[in-house]
LUMMI-790968 format. One record per atom (N, C-alpha, C): residue number from 1; residue in three letters; atom name; x, y, z. Coordinates in nm, 2 decimals, decimal comma. Example, Ala and Ser with C-alpha at 12.3 -4.5 7.8 and 13.67 -1.06 7.14 Angstrom:
! residues 2
1:ALA:N:1,32:-0,57:0,78
1:ALA:CA:1,23:-0,45:0,78
1:ALA:C:1,32:-0,33:0,78
2:SER:N:1,28:-0,22:0,71
2:SER:CA:1,37:-0,11:0,71
2:SER:C:1,29:0,00:0,79
END
This chain:
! residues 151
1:UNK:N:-1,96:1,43:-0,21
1:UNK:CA:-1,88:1,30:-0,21
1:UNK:C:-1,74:1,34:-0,25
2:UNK:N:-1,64:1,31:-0,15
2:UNK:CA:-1,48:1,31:-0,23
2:UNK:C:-1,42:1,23:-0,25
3:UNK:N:-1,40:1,19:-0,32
3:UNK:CA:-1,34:1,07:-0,39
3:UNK:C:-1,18:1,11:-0,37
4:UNK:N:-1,11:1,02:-0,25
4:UNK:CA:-0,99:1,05:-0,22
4:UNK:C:-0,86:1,01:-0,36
5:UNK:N:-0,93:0,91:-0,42
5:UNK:CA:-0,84:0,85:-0,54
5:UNK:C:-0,81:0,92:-0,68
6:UNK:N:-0,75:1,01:-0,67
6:UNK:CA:-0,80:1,10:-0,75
6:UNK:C:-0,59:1,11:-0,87
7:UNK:N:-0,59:1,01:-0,86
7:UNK:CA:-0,45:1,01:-0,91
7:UNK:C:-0,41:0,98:-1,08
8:UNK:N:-0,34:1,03:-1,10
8:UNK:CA:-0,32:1,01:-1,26
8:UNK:C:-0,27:0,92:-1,35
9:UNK:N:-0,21:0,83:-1,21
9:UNK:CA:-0,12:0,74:-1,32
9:UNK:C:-0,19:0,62:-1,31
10:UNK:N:-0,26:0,56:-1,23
10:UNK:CA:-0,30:0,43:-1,21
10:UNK:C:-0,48:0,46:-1,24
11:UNK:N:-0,51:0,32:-1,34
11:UNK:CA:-0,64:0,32:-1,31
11:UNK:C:-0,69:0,15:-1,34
12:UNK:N:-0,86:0,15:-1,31
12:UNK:CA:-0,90:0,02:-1,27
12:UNK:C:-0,85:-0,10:-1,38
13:UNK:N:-0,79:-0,06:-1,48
13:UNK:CA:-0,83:-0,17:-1,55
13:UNK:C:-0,66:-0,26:-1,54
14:UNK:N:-0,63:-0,26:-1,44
14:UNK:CA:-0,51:-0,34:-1,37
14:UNK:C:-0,35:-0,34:-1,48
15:UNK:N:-0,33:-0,19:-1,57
15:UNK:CA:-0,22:-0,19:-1,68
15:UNK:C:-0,10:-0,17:-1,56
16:UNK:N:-0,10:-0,21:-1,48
16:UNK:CA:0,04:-0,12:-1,33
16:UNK:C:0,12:-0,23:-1,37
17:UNK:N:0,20:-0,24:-1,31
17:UNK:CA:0,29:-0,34:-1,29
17:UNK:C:0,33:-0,40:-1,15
18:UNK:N:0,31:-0,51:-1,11
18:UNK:CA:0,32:-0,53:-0,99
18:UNK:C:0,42:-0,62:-0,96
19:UNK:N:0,52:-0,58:-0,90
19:UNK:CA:0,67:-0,68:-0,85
19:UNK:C:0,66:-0,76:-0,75
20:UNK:N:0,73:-0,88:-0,76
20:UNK:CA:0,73:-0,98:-0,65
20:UNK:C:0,85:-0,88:-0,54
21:UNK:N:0,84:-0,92:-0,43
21:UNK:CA:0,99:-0,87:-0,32
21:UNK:C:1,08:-0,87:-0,36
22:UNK:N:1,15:-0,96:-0,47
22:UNK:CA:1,25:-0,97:-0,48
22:UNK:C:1,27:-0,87:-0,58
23:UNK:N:1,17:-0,85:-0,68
23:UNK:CA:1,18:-0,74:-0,77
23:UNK:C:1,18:-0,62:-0,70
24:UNK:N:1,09:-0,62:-0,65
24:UNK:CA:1,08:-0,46:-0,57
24:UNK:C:1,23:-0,39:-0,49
25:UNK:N:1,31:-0,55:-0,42
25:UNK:CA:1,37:-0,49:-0,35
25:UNK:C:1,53:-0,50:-0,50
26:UNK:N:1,51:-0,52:-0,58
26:UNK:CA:1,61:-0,47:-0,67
26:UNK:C:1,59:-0,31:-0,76
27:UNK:N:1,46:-0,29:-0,75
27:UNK:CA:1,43:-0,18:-0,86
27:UNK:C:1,43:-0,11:-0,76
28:UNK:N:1,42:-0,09:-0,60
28:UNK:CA:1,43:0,05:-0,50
28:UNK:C:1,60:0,05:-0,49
29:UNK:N:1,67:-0,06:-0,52
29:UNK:CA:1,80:-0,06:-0,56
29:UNK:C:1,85:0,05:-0,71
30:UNK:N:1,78:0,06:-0,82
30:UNK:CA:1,79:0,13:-0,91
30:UNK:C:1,73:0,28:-0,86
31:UNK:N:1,66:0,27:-0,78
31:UNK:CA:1,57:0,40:-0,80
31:UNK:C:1,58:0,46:-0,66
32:UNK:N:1,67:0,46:-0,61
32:UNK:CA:1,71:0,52:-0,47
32:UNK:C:1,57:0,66:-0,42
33:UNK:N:1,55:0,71:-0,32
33:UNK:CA:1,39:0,77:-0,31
33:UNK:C:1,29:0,73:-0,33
34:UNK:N:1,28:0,58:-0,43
34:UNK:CA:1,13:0,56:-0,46
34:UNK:C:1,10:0,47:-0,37
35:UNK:N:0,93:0,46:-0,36
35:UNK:CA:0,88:0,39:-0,24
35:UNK:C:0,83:0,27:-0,31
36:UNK:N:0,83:0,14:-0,29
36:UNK:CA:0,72:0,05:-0,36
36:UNK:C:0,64:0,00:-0,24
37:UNK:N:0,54:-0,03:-0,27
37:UNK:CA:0,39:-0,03:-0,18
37:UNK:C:0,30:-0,15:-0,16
38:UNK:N:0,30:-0,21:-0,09
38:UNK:CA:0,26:-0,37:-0,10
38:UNK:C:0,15:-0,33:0,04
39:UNK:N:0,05:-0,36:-0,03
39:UNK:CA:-0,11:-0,41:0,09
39:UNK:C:-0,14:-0,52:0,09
40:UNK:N:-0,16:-0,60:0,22
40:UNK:CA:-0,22:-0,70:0,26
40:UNK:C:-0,40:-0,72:0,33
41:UNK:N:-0,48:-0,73:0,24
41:UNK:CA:-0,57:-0,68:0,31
41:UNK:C:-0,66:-0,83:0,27
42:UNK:N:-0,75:-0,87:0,40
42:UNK:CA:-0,75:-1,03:0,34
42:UNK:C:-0,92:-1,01:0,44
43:UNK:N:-1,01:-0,98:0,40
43:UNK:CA:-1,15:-0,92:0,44
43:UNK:C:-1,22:-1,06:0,46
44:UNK:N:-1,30:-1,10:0,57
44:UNK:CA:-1,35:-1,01:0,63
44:UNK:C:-1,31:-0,93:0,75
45:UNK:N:-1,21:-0,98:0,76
45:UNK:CA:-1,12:-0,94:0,89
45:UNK:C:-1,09:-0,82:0,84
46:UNK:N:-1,14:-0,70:0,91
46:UNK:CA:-1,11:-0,58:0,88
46:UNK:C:-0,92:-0,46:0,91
47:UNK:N:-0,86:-0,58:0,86
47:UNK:CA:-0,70:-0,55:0,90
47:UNK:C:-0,61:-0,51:0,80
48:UNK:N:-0,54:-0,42:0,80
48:UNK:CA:-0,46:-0,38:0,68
48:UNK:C:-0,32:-0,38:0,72
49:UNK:N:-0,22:-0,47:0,64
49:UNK:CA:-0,12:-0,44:0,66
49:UNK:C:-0,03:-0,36:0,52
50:UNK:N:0,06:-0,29:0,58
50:UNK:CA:0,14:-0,20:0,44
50:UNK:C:0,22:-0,20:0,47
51:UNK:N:0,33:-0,26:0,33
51:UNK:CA:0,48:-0,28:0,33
51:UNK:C:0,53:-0,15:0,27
52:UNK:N:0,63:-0,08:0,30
52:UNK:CA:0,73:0,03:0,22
52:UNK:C:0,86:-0,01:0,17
53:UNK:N:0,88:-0,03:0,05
53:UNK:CA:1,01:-0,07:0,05
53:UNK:C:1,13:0,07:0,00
54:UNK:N:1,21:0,05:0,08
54:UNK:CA:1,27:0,22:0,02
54:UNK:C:1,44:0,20:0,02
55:UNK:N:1,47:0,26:-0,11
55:UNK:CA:1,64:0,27:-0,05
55:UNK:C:1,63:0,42:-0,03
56:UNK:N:1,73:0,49:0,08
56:UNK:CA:1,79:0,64:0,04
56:UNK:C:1,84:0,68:-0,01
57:UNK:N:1,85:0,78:-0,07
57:UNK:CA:1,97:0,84:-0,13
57:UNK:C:2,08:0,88:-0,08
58:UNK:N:2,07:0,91:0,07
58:UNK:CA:2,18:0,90:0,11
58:UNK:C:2,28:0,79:0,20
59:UNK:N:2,22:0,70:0,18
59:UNK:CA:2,27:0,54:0,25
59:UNK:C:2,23:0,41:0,10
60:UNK:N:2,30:0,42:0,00
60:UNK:CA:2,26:0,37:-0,12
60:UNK:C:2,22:0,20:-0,14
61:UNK:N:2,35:0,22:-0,01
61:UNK:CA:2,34:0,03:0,04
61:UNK:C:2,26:-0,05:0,09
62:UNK:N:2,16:0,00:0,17
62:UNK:CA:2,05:0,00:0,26
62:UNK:C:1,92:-0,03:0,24
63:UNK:N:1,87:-0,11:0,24
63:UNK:CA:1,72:-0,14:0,17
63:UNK:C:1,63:-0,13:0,31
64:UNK:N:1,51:-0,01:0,30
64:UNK:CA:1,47:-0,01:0,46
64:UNK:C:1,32:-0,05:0,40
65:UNK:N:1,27:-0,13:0,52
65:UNK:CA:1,09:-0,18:0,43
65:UNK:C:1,03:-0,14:0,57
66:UNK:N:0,96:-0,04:0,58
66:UNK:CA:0,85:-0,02:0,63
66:UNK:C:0,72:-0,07:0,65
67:UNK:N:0,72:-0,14:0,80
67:UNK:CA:0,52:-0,18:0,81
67:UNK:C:0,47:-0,12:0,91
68:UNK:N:0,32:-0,07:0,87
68:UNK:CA:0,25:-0,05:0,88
68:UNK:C:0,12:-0,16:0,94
69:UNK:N:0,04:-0,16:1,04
69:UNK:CA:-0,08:-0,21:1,02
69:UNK:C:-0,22:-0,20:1,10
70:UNK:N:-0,29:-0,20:1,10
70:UNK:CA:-0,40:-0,19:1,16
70:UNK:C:-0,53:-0,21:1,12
71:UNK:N:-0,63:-0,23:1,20
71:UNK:CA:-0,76:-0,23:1,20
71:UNK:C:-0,86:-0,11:1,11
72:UNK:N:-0,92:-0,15:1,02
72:UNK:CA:-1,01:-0,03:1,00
72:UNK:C:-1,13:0,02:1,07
73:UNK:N:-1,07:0,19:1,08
73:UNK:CA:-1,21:0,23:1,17
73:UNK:C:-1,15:0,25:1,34
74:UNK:N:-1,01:0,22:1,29
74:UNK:CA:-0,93:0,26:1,50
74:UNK:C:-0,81:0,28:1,46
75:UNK:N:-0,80:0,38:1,53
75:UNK:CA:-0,67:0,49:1,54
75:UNK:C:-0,55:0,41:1,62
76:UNK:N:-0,54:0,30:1,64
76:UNK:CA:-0,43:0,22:1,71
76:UNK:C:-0,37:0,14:1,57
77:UNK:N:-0,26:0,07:1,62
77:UNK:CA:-0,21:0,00:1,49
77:UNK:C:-0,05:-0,07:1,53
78:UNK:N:-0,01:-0,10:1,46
78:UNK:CA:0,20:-0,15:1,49
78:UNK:C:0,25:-0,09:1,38
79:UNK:N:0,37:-0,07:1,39
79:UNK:CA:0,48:-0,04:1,29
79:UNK:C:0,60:-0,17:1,37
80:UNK:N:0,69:-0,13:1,27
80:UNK:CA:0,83:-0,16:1,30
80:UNK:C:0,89:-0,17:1,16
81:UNK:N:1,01:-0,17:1,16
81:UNK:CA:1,14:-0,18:1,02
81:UNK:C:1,15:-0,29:1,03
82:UNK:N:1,27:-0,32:0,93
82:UNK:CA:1,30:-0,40:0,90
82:UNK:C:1,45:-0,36:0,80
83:UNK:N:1,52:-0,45:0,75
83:UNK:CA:1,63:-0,46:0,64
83:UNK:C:1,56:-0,57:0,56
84:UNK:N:1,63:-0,56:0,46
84:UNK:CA:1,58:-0,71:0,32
84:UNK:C:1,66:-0,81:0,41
85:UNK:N:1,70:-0,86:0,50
85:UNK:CA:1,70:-0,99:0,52
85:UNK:C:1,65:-1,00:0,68
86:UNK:N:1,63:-0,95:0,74
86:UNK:CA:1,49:-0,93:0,88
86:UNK:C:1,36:-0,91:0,83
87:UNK:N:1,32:-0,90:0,68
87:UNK:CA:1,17:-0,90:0,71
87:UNK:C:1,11:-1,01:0,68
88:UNK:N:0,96:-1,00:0,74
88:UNK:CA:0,87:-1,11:0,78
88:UNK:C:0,80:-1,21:0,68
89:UNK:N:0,81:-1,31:0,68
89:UNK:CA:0,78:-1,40:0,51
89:UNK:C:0,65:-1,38:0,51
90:UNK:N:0,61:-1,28:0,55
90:UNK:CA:0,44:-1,22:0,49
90:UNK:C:0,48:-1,13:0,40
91:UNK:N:0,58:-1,05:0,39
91:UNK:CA:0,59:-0,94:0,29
91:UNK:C:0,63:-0,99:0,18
92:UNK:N:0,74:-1,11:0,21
92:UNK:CA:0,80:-1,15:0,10
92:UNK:C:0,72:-1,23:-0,03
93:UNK:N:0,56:-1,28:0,03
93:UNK:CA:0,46:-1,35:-0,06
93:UNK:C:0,34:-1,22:-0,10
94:UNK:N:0,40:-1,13:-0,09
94:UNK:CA:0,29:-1,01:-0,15
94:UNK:C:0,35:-0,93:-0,30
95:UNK:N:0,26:-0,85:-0,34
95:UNK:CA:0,30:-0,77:-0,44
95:UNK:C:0,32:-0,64:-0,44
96:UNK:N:0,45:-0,57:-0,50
96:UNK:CA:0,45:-0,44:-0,44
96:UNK:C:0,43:-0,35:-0,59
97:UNK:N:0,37:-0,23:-0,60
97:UNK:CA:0,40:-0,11:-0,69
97:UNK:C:0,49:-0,03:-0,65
98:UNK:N:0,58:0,04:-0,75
98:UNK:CA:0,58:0,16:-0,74
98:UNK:C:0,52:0,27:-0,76
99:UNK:N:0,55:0,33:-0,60
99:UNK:CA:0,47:0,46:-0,58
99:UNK:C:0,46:0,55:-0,66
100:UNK:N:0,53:0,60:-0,80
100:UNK:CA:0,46:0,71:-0,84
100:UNK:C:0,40:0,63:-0,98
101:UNK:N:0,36:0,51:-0,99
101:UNK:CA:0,31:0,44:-1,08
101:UNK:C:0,16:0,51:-1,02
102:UNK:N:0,15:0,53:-0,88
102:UNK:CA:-0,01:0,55:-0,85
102:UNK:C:-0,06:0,66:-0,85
103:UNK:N:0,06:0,78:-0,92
103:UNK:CA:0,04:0,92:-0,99
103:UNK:C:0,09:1,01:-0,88
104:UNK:N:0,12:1,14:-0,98
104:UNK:CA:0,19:1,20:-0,88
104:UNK:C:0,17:1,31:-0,76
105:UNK:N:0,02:1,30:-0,75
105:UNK:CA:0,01:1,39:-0,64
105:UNK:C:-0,07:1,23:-0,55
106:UNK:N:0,01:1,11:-0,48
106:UNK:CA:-0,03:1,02:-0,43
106:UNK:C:0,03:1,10:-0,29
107:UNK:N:-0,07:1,10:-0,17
107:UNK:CA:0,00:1,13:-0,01
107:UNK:C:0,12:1,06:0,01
108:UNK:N:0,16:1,11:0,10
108:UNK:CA:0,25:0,99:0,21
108:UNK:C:0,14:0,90:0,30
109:UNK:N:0,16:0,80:0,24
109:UNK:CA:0,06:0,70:0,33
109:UNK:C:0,07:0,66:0,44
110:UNK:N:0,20:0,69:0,51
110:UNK:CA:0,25:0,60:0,59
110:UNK:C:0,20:0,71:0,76
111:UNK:N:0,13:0,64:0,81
111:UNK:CA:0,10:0,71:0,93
111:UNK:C:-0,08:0,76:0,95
112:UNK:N:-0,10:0,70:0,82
112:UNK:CA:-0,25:0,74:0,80
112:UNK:C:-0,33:0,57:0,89
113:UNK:N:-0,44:0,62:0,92
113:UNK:CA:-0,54:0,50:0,95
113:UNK:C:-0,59:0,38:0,84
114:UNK:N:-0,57:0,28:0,84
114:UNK:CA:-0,59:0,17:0,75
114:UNK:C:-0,72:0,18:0,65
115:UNK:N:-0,80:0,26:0,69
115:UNK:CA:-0,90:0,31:0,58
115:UNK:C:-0,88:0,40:0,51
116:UNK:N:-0,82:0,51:0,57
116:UNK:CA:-0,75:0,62:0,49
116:UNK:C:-0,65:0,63:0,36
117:UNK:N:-0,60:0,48:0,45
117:UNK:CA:-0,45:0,38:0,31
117:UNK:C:-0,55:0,32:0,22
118:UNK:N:-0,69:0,30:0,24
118:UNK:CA:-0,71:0,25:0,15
118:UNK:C:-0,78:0,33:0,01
119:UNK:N:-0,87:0,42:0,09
119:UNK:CA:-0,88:0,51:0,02
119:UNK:C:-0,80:0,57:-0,08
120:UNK:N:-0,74:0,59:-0,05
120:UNK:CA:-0,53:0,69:-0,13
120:UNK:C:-0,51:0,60:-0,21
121:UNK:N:-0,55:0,46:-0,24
121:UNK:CA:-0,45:0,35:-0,29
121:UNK:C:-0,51:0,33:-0,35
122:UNK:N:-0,65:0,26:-0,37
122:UNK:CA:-0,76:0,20:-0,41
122:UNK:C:-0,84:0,27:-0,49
123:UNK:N:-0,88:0,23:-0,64
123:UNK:CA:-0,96:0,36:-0,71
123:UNK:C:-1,09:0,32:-0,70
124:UNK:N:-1,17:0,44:-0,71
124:UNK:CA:-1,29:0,44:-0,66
124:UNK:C:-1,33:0,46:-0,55
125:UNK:N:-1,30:0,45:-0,40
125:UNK:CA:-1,34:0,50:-0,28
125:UNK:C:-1,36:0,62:-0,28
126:UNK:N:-1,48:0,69:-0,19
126:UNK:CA:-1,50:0,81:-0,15
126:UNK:C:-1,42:0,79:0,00
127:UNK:N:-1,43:0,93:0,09
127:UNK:CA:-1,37:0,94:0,19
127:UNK:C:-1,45:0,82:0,31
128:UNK:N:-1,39:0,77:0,36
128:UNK:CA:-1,46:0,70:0,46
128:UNK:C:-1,60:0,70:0,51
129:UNK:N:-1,58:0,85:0,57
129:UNK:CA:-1,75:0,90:0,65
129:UNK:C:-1,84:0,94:0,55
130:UNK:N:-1,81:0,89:0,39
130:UNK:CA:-1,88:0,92:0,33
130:UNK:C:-1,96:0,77:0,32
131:UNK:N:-1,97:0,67:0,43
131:UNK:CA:-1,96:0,50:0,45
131:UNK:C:-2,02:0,49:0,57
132:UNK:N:-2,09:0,40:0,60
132:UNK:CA:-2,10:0,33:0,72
132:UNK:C:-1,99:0,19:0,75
133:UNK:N:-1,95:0,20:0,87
133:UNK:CA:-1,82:0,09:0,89
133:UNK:C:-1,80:-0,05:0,76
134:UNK:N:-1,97:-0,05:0,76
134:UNK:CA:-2,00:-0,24:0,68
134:UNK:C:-2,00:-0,17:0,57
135:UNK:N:-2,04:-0,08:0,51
135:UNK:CA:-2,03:-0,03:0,35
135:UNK:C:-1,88:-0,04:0,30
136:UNK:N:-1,81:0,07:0,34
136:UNK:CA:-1,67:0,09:0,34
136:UNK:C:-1,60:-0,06:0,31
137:UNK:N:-1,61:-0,14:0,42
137:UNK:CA:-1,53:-0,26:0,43
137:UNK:C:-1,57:-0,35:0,31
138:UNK:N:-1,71:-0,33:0,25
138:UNK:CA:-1,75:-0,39:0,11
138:UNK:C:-1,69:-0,36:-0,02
139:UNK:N:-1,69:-0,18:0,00
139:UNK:CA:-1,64:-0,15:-0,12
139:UNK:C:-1,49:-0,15:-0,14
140:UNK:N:-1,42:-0,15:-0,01
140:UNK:CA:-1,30:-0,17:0,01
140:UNK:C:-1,28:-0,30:-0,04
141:UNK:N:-1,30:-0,40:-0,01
141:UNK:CA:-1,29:-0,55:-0,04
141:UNK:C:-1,31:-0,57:-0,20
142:UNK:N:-1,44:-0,49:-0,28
142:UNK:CA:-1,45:-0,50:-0,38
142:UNK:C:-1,34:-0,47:-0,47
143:UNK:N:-1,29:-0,32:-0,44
143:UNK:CA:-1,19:-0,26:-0,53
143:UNK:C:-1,03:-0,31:-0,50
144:UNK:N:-1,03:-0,37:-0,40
144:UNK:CA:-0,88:-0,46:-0,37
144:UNK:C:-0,92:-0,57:-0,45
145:UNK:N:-1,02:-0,68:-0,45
145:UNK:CA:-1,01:-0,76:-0,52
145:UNK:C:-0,99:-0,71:-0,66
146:UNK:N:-1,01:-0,65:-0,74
146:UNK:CA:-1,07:-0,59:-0,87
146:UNK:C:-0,90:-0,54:-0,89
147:UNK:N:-0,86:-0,46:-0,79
147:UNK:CA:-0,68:-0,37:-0,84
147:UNK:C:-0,57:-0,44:-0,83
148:UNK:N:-0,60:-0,52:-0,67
148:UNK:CA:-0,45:-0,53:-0,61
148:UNK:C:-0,42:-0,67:-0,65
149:UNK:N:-0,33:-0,70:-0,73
149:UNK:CA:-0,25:-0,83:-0,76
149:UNK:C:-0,22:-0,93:-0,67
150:UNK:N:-0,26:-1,03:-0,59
150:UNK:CA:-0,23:-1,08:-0,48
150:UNK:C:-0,15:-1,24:-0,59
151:UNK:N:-0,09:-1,31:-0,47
151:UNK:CA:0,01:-1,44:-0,49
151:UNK:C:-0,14:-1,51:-0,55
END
């Protein structure tokens, strides 16, 4: 069994800190390279969406938010960008972390399969195929409700 969650800085008993958009998109304002991380995962509809919010270091001005989304269990999905005033008032009612709040050997999540994001994110999951599709989506649903801060 491998337990993809294997990170140092975050654990179940919900001590993280979780930013509204507006926070998020001022503290990636302070912290130019860092990612903050917002999941939408609303079960039983097996659909995952992930927000990135990111400034560059080398465009300081710029606030770029990354989505991500897709189905768990299928290798198809959407992306598209955005700026802090084009993105979609679904992001803006979510909660985001920062990414090295969830320790520091956390992947790049972005491009992985919606089960894979959740695994990486979520503590306590083993690797997927360590699951049948209906397990996964249970224990998934368990440990988001239990970690992830929703409105």
């Amino acid at each position: 069994m491998l337990y993809c969650w294997l990170h140092i800085g975050a654990n179940m008993n919900n001590n993280l800190t979780f930013l509204t958009y507006q926070e998020a998109i001022v503290a990636a304002k302070k912290e130019p390279g860092m990612e903050f991380v917002a999941l939408d995962f609303n079960p039983p509809k097996p659909f995952l969406a992930l927000y990135i919010i990111e400034v560059f270091e080398d465009e300081p001005d710029e606030v770029n938010i990354t989505y991500e989304g897709g189905e768990l269990f299928d290798m198809g999905g959407e992306e598209d960008f955005y700026d802090e005033h084009s993105v979609p008032a679904a992001a803006k009612k979510l909660f985001y972390i920062r990414r090295g709040d969830l320790g520091e050997d956390t992947p790049n999540i972005l491009g992985m399969t919606s089960e894979y994001v959740l695994c990486e994110v979520l503590p306590g999951l083993t690797a997927p195929e360590d699951y049948t599709e209906e397990e996964f989506l249970a224990a998934a649903t368990k440990a988001y409700k239990e970690f992830w801060r929703k409105a």
